[in-house]
C-alpha positions in Angstrom: -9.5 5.7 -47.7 -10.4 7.2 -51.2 -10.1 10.9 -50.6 -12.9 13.4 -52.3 -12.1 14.8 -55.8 -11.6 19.0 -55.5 -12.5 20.8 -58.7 -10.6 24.5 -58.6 -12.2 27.3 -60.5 -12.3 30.6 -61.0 -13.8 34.2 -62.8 -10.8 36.1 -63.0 -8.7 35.6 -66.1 -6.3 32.6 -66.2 -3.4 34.8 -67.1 -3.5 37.5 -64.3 -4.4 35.2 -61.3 -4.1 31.3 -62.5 -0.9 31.2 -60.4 -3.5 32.2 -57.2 -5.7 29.2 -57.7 -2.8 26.8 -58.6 -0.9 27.5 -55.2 -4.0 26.2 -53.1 -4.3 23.3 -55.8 -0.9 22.2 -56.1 -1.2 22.0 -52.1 -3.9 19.5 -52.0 -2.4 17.2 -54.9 0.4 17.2 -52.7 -2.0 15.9 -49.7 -3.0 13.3 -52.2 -6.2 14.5 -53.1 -7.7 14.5 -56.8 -7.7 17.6 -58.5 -8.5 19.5 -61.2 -8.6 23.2 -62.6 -11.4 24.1 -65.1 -11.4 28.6 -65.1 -15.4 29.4 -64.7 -16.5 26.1 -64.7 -18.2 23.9 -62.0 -18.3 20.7 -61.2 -21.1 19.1 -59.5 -19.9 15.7 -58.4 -16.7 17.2 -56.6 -15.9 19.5 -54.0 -15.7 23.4 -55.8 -13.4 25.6 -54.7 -14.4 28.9 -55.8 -11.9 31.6 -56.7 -13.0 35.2 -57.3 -16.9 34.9 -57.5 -17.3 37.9 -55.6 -20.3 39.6 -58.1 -22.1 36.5 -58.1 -25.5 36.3 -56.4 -25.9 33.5 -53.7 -28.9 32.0 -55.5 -26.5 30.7 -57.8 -24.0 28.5 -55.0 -27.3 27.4 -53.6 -27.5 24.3 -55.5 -24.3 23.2 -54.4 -23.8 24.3 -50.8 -22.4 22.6 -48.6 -20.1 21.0 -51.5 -18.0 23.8 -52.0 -15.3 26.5 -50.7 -15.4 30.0 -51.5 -12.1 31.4 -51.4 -11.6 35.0 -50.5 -8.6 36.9 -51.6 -10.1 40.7 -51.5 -9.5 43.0 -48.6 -13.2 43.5 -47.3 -12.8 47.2 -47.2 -16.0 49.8 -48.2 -15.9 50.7 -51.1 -13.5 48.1 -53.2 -15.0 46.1 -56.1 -15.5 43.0 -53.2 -17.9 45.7 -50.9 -21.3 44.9 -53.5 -24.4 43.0 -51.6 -23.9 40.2 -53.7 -20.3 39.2 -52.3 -21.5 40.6 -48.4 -24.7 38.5 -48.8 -22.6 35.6 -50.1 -19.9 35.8 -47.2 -22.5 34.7 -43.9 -24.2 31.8 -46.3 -21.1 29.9 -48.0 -18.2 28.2 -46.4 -15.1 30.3 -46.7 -11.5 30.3 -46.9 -10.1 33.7 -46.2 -7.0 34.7 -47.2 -6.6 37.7 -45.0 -6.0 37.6 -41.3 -7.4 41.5 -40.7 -10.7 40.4 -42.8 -10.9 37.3 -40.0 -10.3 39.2 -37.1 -13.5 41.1 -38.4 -15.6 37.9 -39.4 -18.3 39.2 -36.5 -18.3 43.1 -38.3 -18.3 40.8 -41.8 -21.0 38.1 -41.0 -18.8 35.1 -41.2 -20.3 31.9 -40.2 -18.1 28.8 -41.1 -14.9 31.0 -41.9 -11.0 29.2 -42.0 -8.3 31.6 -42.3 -6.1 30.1 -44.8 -3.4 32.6 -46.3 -2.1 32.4 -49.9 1.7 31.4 -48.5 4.2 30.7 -51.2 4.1 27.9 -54.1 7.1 27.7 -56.6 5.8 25.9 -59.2 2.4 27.6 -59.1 3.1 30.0 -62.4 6.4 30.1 -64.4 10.2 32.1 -62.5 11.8 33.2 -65.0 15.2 32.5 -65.6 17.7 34.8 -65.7 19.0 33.9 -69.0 15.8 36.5 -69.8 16.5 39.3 -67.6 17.0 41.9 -69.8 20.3 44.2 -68.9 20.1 47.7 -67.4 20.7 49.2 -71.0 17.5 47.1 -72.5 15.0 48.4 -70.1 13.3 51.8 -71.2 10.6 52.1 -68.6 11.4 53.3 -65.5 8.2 52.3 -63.1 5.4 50.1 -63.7 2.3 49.7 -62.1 -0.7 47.1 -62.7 -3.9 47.0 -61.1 -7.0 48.5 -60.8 -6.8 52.3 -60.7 -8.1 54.3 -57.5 -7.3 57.8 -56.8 -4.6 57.4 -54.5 -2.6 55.4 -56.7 -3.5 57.6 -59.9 -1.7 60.2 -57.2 1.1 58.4 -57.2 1.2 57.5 -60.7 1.2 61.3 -61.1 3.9 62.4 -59.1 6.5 59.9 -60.2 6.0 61.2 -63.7 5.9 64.7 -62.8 9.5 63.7 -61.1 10.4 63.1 -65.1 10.1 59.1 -64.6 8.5 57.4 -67.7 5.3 54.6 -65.8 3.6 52.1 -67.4 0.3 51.4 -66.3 -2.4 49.2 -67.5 -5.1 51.8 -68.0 -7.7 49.7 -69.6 -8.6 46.3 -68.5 -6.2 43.5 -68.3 -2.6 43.1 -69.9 -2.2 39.8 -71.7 0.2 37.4 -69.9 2.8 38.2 -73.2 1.9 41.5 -73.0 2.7 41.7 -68.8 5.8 39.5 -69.2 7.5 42.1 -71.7 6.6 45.3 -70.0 7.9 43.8 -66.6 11.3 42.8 -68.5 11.3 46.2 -69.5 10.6 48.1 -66.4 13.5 48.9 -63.8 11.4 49.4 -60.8 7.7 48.0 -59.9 5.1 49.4 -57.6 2.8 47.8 -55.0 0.4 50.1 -52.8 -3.2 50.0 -51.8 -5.8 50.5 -53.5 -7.9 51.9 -51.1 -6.3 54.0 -47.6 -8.5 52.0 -45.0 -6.1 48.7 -46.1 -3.5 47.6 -44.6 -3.5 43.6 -46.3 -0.6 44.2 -48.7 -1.5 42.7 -52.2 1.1 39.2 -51.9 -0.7 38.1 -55.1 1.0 40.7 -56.9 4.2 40.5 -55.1 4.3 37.1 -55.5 4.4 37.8 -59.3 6.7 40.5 -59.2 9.2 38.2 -57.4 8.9 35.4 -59.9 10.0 38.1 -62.5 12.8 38.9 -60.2 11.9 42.3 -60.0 12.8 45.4 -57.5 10.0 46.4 -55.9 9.0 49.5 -53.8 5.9 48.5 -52.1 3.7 50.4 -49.6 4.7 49.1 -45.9 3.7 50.2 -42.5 4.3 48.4 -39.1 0.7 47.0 -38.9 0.4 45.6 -42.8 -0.5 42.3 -43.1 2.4 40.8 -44.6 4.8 37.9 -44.2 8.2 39.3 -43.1 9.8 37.7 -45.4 8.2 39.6 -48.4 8.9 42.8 -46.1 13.3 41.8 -46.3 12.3 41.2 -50.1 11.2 44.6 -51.4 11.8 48.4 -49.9 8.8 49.3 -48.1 8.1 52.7 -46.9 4.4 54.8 -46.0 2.7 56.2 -48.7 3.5 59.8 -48.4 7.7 58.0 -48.9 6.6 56.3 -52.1 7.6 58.6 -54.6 10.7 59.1 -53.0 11.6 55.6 -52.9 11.2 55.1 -56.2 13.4 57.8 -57.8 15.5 56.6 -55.1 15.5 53.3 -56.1 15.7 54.1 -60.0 18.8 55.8 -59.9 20.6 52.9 -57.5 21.3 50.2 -60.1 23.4 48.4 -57.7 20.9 48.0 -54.9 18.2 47.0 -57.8 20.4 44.1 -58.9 20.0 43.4 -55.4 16.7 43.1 -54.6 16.5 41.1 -58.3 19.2 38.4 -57.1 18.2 38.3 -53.3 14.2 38.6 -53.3 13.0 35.7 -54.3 15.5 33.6 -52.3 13.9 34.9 -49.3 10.6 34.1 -50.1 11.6 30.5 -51.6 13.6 30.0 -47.9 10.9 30.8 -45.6 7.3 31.1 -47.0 5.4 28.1 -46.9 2.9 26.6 -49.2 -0.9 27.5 -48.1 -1.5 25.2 -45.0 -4.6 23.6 -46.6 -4.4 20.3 -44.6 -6.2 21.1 -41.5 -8.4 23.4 -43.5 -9.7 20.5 -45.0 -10.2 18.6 -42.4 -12.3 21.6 -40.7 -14.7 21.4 -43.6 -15.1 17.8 -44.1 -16.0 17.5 -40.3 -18.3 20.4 -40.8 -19.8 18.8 -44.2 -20.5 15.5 -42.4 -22.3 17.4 -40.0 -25.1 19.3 -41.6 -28.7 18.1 -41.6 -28.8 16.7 -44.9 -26.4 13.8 -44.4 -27.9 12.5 -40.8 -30.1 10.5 -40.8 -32.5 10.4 -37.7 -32.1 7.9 -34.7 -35.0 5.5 -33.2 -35.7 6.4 -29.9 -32.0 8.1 -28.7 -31.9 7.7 -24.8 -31.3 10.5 -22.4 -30.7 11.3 -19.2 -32.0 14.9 -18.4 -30.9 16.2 -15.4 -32.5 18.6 -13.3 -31.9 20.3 -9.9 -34.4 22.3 -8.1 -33.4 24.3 -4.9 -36.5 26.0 -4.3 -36.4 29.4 -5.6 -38.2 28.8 -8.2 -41.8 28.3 -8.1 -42.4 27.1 -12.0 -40.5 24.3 -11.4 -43.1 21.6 -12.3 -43.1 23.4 -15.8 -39.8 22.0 -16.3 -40.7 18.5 -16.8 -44.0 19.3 -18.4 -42.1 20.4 -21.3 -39.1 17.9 -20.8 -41.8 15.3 -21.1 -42.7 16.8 -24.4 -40.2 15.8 -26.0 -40.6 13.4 -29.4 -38.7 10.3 -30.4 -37.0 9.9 -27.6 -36.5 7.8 -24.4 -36.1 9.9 -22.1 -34.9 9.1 -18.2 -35.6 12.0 -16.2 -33.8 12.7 -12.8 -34.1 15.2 -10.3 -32.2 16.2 -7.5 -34.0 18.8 -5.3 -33.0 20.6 -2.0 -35.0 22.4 0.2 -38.8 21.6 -1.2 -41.3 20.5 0.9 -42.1 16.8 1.3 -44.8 17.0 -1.2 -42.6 18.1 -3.9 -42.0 14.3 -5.1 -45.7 13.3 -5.7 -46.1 17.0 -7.6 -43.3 15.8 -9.6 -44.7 11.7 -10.2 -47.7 13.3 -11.1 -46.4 14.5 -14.4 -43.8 12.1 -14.7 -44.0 8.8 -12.6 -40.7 6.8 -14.0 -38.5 9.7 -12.9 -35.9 9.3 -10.3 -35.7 11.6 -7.3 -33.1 12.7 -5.0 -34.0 14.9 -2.1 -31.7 16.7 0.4 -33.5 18.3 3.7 -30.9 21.3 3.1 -30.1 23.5 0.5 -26.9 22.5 -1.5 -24.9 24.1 -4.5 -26.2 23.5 -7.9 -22.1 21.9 -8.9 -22.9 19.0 -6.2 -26.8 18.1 -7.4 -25.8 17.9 -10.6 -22.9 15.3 -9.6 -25.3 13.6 -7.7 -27.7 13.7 -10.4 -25.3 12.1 -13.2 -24.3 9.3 -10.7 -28.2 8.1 -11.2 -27.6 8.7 -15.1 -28.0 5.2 -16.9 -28.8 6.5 -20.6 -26.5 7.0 -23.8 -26.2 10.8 -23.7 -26.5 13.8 -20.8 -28.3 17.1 -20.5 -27.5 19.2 -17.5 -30.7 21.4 -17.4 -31.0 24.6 -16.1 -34.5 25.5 -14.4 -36.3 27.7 -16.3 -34.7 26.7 -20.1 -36.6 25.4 -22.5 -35.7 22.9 -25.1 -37.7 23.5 -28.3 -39.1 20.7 -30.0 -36.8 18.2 -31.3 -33.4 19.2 -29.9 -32.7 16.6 -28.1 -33.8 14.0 -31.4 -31.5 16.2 -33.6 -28.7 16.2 -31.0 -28.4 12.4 -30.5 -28.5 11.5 -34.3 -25.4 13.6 -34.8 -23.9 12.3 -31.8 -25.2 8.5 -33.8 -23.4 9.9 -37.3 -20.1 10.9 -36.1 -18.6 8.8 -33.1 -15.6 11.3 -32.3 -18.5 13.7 -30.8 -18.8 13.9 -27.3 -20.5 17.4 -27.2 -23.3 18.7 -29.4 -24.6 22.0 -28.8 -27.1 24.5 -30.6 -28.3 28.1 -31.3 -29.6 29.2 -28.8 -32.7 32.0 -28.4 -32.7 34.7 -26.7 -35.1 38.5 -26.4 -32.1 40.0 -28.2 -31.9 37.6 -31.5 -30.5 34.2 -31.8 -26.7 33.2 -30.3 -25.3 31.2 -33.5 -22.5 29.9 -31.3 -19.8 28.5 -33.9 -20.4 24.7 -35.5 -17.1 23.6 -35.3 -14.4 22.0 -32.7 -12.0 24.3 -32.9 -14.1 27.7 -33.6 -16.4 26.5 -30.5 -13.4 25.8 -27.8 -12.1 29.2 -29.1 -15.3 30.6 -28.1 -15.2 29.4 -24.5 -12.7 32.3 -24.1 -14.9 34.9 -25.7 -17.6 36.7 -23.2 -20.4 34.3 -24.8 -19.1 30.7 -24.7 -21.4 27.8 -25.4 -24.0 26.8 -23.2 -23.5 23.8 -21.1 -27.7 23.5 -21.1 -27.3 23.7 -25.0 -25.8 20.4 -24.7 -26.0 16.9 -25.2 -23.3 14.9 -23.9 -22.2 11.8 -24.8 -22.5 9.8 -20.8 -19.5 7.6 -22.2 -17.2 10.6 -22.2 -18.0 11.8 -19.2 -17.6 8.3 -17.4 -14.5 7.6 -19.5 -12.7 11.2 -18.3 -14.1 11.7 -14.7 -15.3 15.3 -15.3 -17.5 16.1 -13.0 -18.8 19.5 -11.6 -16.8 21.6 -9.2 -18.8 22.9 -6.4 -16.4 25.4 -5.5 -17.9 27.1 -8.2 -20.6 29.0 -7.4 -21.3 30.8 -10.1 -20.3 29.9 -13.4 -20.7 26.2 -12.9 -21.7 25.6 -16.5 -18.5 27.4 -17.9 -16.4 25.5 -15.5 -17.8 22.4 -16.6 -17.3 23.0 -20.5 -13.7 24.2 -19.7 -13.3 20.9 -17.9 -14.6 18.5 -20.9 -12.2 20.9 -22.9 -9.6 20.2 -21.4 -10.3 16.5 -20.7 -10.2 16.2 -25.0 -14.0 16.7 -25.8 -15.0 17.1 -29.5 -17.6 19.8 -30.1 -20.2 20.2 -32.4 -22.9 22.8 -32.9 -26.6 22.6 -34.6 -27.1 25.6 -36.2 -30.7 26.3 -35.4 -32.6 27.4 -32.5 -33.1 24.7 -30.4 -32.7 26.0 -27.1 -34.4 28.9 -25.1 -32.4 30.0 -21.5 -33.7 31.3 -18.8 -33.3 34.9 -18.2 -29.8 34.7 -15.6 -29.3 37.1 -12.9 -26.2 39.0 -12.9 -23.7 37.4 -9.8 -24.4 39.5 -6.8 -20.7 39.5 -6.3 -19.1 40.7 -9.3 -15.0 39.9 -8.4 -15.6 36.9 -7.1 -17.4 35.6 -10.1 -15.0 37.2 -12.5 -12.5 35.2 -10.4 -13.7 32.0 -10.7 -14.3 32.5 -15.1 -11.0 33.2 -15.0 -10.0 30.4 -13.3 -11.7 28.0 -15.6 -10.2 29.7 -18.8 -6.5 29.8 -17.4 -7.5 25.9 -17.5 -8.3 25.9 -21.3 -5.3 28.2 -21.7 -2.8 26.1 -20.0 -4.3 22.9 -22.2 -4.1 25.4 -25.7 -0.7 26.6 -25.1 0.8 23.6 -23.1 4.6 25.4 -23.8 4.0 28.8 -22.2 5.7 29.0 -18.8 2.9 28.8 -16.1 3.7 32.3 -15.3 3.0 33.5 -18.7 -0.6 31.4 -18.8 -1.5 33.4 -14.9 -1.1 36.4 -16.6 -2.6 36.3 -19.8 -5.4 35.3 -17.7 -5.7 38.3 -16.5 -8.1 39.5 -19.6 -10.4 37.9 -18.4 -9.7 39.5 -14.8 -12.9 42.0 -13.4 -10.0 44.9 -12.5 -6.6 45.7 -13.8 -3.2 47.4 -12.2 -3.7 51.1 -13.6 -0.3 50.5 -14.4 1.0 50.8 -18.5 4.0 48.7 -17.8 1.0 46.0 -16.6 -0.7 46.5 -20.1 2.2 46.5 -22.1 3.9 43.0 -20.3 0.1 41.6 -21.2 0.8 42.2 -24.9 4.0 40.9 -25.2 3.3 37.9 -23.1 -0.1 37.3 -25.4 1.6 38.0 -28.6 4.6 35.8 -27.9 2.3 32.7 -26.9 0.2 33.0 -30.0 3.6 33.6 -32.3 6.4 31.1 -30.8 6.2 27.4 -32.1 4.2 25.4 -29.6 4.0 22.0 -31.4 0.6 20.4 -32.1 -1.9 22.6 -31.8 -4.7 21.4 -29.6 -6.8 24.3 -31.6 -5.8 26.1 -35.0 -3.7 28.8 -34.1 -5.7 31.7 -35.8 -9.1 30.9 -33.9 -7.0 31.0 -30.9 -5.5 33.9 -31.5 -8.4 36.0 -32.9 -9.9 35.0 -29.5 -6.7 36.2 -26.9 -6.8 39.4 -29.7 -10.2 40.6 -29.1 -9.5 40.3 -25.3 -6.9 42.2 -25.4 -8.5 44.8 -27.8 -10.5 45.4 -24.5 -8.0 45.9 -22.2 -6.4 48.3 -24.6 -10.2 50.0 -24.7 -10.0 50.3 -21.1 -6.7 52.0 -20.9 -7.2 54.4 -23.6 -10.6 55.5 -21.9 -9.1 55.7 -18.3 -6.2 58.0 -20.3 -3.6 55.3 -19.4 -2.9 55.1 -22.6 -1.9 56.9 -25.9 -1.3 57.1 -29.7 2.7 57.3 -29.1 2.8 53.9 -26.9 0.6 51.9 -29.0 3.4 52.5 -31.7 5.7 51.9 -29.8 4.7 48.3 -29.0 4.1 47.9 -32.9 8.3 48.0 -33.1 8.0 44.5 -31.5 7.3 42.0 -34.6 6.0 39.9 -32.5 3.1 42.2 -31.6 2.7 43.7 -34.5 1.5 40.8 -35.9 -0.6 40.1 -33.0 -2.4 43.3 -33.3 -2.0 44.1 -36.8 -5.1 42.3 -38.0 -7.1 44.4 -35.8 -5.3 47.7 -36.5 -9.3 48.7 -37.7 -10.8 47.9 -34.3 -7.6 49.6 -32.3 -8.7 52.5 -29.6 -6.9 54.9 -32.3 -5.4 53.9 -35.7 -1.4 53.8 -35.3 0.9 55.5 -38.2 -1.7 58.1 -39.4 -1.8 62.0 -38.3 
């Protein structure tokens, strides 16, 4: 198979951040696809990958959407040079590849749609190391501190204070440095600086690191338990707080010994254990995603589908159902009902508006889980809709559904946006982004589905009627875990009935927790059982008001999402961004009950392991750890 031609680009200047865009090239060449890098240029037979367009109206990516990546590599904090409506109005619209796992954890806040979080990682032969036949020796270098970047008060502070401790900076006050011109002041310079630009960020800038460390330099660089930050760069460099900075650095300029050091040991580290940019599965995201948008399938004649419906009498619209089931278009549809408890002339009501249907009737009432089973074992169509009484599918859904399902053959499930009196739910278009989301409060909606009837005869999922509420979520936790492929229509399609909150609130928290520690145990097939049963309990109605229960939930969630589990039924980051916000709400809990406090949070942050777990959300924490 001839794989797609990539075209990398980029605004920024080839000589500060070339290096950037060549990592995430070098990595596909290396998956054997064709490449090429063309700074500000575009390419509109290839797939673009966009590198620092973040002041560059939408209108202008129209024209090639959906054949191209933006890739972000600012931290999406107010008031940096990314935080203009261009770049914000670009985010929700484009597909993206974001560098930053804090700026994914807030892709909801941000307005991400088709977001992959895909980190810069570590390529040695993306820019030049040099040698250290070029190093220049301790007597040769006249500058004390360096610093470049864009200016912002807080690092102008620092700037100050190390020169009021008699320490001669360089700083590139104006614009860019010329590559000669950054080389030769970095040869020069004893000590360089890293920090924020801006206090609300805690991604620490690994562009610029990764620079400093191919000039084998000693680098003080501004560190806190919750930056975002392989810890390999964190054994590369001395990191301290802020208010340490200065410190560190007259420290750091007097000790010769420990900057020869850091010079000789840095990069090592980095070249040992940071990986490339894991593009690979990326890719793969998007190409699925690309072969699925409206423009590239092409509409099927006459799909047929089996709807079925189950009345049990409490409804007294139910006639309307198949009134606007019968309405829809272009396809051959095979209507079955099974009913419970309506009166003997509920069949000939129901022929009336549509005589080819097939009817099951019980004389008693029966849960909705076995109906539906007995329903599907009428089924003799191509594809399955479990309708719910009283949804409504909009006009063409079905049509639009089945051609997908036509166009790519590893889909079993195809789901859409669904409408609601609140807005739209734009459930997630992809496999892996959509199974994440049946862990979230608003998973997809079995009724939102068509079903491929081969999958479901092929697997033996069927409903459980020991659920009896949340039926529909045990039954797409069930095709989850039976190895369903998801897709998603992103347009309204679909309008649900308005559902009635579960008269018995425990119980039904009970049995949504049972389906997800399901999908869990199928996502994280190496966790010890015990582990899966209790990071289950996020999704539990009531927790122990116990901190020794919250603090064994955290470690037990942050070590599944961090220790190796092989393949990946999911991509890791989707997973954990979903068992993260969970547990962002347990921690919400605890802090309002006073269970809780400033002082334990940071004390769980001495764990790496959950540190890097909650990091990425430090923003969204009950209170922000590591500040007065």
């Amino acid at each position: 198979m001839t794989l797609p031609r990539l075209h990398f680009t980029s605004l920024s200047e080839d000589a500060v951040c070339g290096d950037i865009v060549q990592t995430y090239r070098l990595a596909a060449e290396r998956l054997g696809y064709p490449t090429a890098y063309a700074p500000a240029t575009v390419d509109p037979d290839a797939v673009n990958l966009l590198f620092f367009f973040w002041n560059i109206p939408w209108k202008n990516f129209a024209s090639l959407h959906p054949n191209c990546i933006v890739v972000n590599l600012e931290p999406m904090v107010e008031g940096t040079h990314a935080w203009n409506a261009n770049y914000l109005d670009l985010l929700p619209r484009c597909y993206l590849w974001e560098y930053s796992k804090t700026n994914f954890q807030r892709h909801r806040e941000l307005g991400y749609q088709n977001a992959d979080c895909v980190p810069l990682g570590w390529e040695p032969d993306a820019a030049r190391i040099l040698p250290w036949s070029e190093v220049l020796p301790e007597e040769a270098r006249d500058i004390d501190v360096c610093f470049f970047g864009s200016l912002t008060q807080r690092r102008i502070d620092i700037i100050d204070a190390l020169r009021s401790r008699g320490l001669r900076v360089e700083v590139t006050s104006s614009g860019f440095w010329s590559l000669e011109k950054r080389e030769a002041t970095m040869r020069r310079t004893k000590v360089m600086l890293n920090l924020h630009n801006w206090e609300d960020s805690r991604v620490v800038e690994t562009p610029r690191l990764s620079t400093l460390l191919r000039h084998r330099k000693a680098v003080v660089c501004e560190l806190y338990p919750d930056s975002e930050v392989d810890p390999a760069f964190r054994d590369a460099v001395v990191g301290v707080p802020y208010d340490q900075l200065v410190d560190a650095v007259v420290a750091l300029v007097a000790d010769a010994p420990r900057r020869v050091q850091l010079e000789r040991e840095g990069l090592d580290k980095i070249n040992a254990t940071v990986a490339p940019p894991d593009i690979g599965p990326a890719l793969g995201r998007y190409f699925a995603w690309r072969a699925q948008q409206p423009d590239r399938v092409p509409p099927v004649v006459m799909p047929r589908v089996t709807v079925c419906l189950t009345l049990d009498g409490t409804r007294d619209d139910w006639l309307q159902d198949l009134r606007d089931w019968t309405t829809q278009a272009d396809v051959a549809l095979e209507l079955v009902v099974a009913a419970a408890g309506l009166p003997a002339t509920a069949e000939d009501e129901a022929r009336a508006i549509a005589p080819n249907l097939r009817w099951i009737a019980l004389p008693m009432a029966c849960d909705r889980a076995t109906l539906r089973n007995l329903a599907l074992a009428q089924a003799t169509e191509d594809h399955v809709v479990f309708a719910v009484a009283g949804d409504r599918a909009l006009p063409g859904r079905v049509q639009r559904q089945a051609a997908l399902l036509a166009a790519c053959p590893d889909l079993d499930i195809v789901g859409c946006w669904s409408e609601t009196p609140t807005g739209p739910l734009k459930y997630a278009q992809r496999h892996d982004e959509i199974v994440a989301e049946a862990l979230s409060s608003e998973p997809l909606q079995l009724s939102a589905c068509l079903i491929r009837r081969r999958f479901l005869e092929r697997t033996g999922v069927r409903h459980d009627p020991e659920f009896s509420v949340h039926d529909d979520l045990q039954m797409l936790c069930r095709c989850i875990v039976a190895g369903a492929r998801f897709a998603v229509i992103p347009q309204v399609l679909h309008r649900p009935a308005p559902v009635e909150p579960p008269a018995d609130l425990p119980h039904a928290a009970s049995l949504a927790m049972r389906a997800r520690r399901a999908v869990l145990r199928h996502l994280l097939p190496r966790s010890r059982v015990a582990d899966i049963d209790l990071i289950a309990q996020l999704y539990a109605h009531l927790w122990p008001p116990q901190r020794d229960f919250a603090e064994q939930l955290l470690r037990t969630v942050a070590h599944a999402c961090i220790a190796p589990t092989g393949t990946r039924r999911i991509d890791a980051e989707m997973l954990t961004r979903a068992l993260r916000t969970e547990a962002l709400r347990l921690l919400q809990v605890f802090f309002r009950a006073n269970l809780a406090d400033k002082p334990w949070l940071e004390s769980l942050f001495e764990t790496p392991e959950v540190a890097a777990f909650l990091g990425p959300a430090a923003n969204q924490l009950p209170v922000r750890p590591f500040r007065d």
